[in-house]
N, C-alpha and C positions, 0 to 999 in steps of 0.2 A: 666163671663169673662169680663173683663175691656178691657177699646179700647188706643188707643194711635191716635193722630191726626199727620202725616206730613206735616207743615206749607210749605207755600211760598216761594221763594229763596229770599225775598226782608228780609225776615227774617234775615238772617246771612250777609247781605253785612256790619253790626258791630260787629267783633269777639274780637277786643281788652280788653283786662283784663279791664283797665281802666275803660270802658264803663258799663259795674258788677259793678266796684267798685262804678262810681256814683250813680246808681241805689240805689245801697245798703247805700250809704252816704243817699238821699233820704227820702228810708222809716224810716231808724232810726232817722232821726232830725222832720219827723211827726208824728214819734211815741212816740218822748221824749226819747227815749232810750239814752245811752250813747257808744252803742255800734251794732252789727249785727256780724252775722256768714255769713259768707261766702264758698262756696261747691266747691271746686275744686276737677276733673276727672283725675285721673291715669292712662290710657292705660298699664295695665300691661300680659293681653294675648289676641292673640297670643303675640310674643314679637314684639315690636314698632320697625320698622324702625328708625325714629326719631322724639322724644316727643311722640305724641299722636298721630301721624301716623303709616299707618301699609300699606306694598305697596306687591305684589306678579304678578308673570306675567297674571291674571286676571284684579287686581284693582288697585289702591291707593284711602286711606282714610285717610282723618284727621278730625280731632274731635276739637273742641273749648276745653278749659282746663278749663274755667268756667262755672258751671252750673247755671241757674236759671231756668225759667217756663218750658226750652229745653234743649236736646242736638242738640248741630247743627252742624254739619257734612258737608264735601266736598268730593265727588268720581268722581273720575275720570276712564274713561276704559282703561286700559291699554294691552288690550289684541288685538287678531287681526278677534274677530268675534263679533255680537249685546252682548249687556251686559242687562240681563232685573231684575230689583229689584223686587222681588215677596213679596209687602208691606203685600200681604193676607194670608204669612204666618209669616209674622215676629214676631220678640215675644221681651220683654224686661222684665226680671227678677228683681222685687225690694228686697231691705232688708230684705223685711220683707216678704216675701214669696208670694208676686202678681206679677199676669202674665199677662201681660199688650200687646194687641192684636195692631194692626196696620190700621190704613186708610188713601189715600190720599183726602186731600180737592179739590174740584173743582173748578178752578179761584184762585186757592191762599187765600180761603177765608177760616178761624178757625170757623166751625159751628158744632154741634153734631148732623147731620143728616148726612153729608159725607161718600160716600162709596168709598171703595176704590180701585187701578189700579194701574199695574205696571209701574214704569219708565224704557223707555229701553233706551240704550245709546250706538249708535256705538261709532267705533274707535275713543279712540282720545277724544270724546263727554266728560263734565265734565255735575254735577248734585249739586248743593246747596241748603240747606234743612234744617228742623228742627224738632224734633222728640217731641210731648208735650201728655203724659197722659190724655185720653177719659175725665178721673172720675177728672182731675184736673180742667175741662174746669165749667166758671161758667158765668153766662149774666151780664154783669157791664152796669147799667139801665142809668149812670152818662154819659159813654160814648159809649152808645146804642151803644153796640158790644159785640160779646164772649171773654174771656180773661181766664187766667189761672192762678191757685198757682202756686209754686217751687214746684220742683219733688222731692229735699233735702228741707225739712219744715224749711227752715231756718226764715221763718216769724210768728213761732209759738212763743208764749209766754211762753211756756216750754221748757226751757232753757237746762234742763236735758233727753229731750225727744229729740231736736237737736242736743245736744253731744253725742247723741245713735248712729250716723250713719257714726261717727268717723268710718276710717277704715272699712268700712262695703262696700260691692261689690254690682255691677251693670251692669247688663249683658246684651247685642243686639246679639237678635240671627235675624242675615238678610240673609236669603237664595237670592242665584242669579242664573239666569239662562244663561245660555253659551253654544248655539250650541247644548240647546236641554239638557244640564246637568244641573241640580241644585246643587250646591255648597254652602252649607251651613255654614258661616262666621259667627265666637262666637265672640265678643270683651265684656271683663270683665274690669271694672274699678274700680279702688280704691276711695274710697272719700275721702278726705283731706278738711277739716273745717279749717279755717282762721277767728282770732276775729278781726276786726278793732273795736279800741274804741275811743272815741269822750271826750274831760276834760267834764266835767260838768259847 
């Protein structure tokens, strides 16, 4: 079973498209490239409230619409009892058929020994966060810290192997607990690849 890590909230206080886009400007001018793909998220069930939110009288969630090493996400409880994320059952469905397990980090910190624990959130209480693949996490010796791939390999060299995920689904299965119910919440997303390209 593969793990997935939930990062820190300091994680998403940059959700703007823009900010992907530097990134991605970035690694292709030190890679020589003339171009990068880019993974944009589709919220398409349940059906969005608006964009890549989805709101019900338990929750509201919204999703960042680009992806790179995360999905990073905002919930808020919108209900009128504790709201508790049960990270220790969540699950996250790739392309390609892995099922990618859940754990929170302690202190905000991305390590591969993290076990994980629910967030609960009264009324009202909001949660920001970011969702990064156990098996993606790797030690960058440069800047003595763990860090991660992209979840959509948009930094592979096979070019044809990142236009495979065109159109291809991504699924968060996040059970909650409510008063003692568990209410288990599916959000499936579309990928949508974007080429920026660069003159030579």
């Amino acid at each position: 079973m593969i793990s997935i890590i939930v990062s820190g909230k300091e994680a998403v206080k940059i959700k703007n498209w823009f900010f992907y886009f530097i990134i991605a400007c970035l690694v292709a001018v030190s890679s020589g490239c003339s171009g990068i793909y880019v993974a944009k998220l589709e919220l398409i069930s349940p059906e969005p409230t608006d964009g890549s939110s989805y709101r019900d009288e338990n929750l509201e969630i919204s999703f960042s619409s680009y992806i790179t090493s995360s999905i990073d996400f905002r919930l808020k409880n919108t209900g009128h009892e504790d709201l508790k994320i049960l990270w220790g059952d969540a699950r996250i469905f790739d392309p390609e058929g892995f099922v990618f397990t859940v754990v929170v980090p302690e202190e905000e910190e991305i390590a591969p020994d993290i076990r994980m624990s629910p967030t609960i959130l009264k009324p009202g209480e909001v949660v920001e966060d970011r969702i990064i693949p156990w098996d993606n996490l790797y030690y960058n010796i440069r800047a003595e810290q763990w860090t991660a791939f992209n979840i959509v390999p948009t930094e592979q060299d096979d070019i044809f192997y990142v236009r495979s995920f065109q159109g291809e689904i991504i699924s968060l299965l996040l059970p909650v607990d409510i008063g003692g119910e568990v209410h288990e919440y599916k959000f499936n997303f579309k990928i949508d690849l974007s080429l920026f390209r660069w003159a030579d």
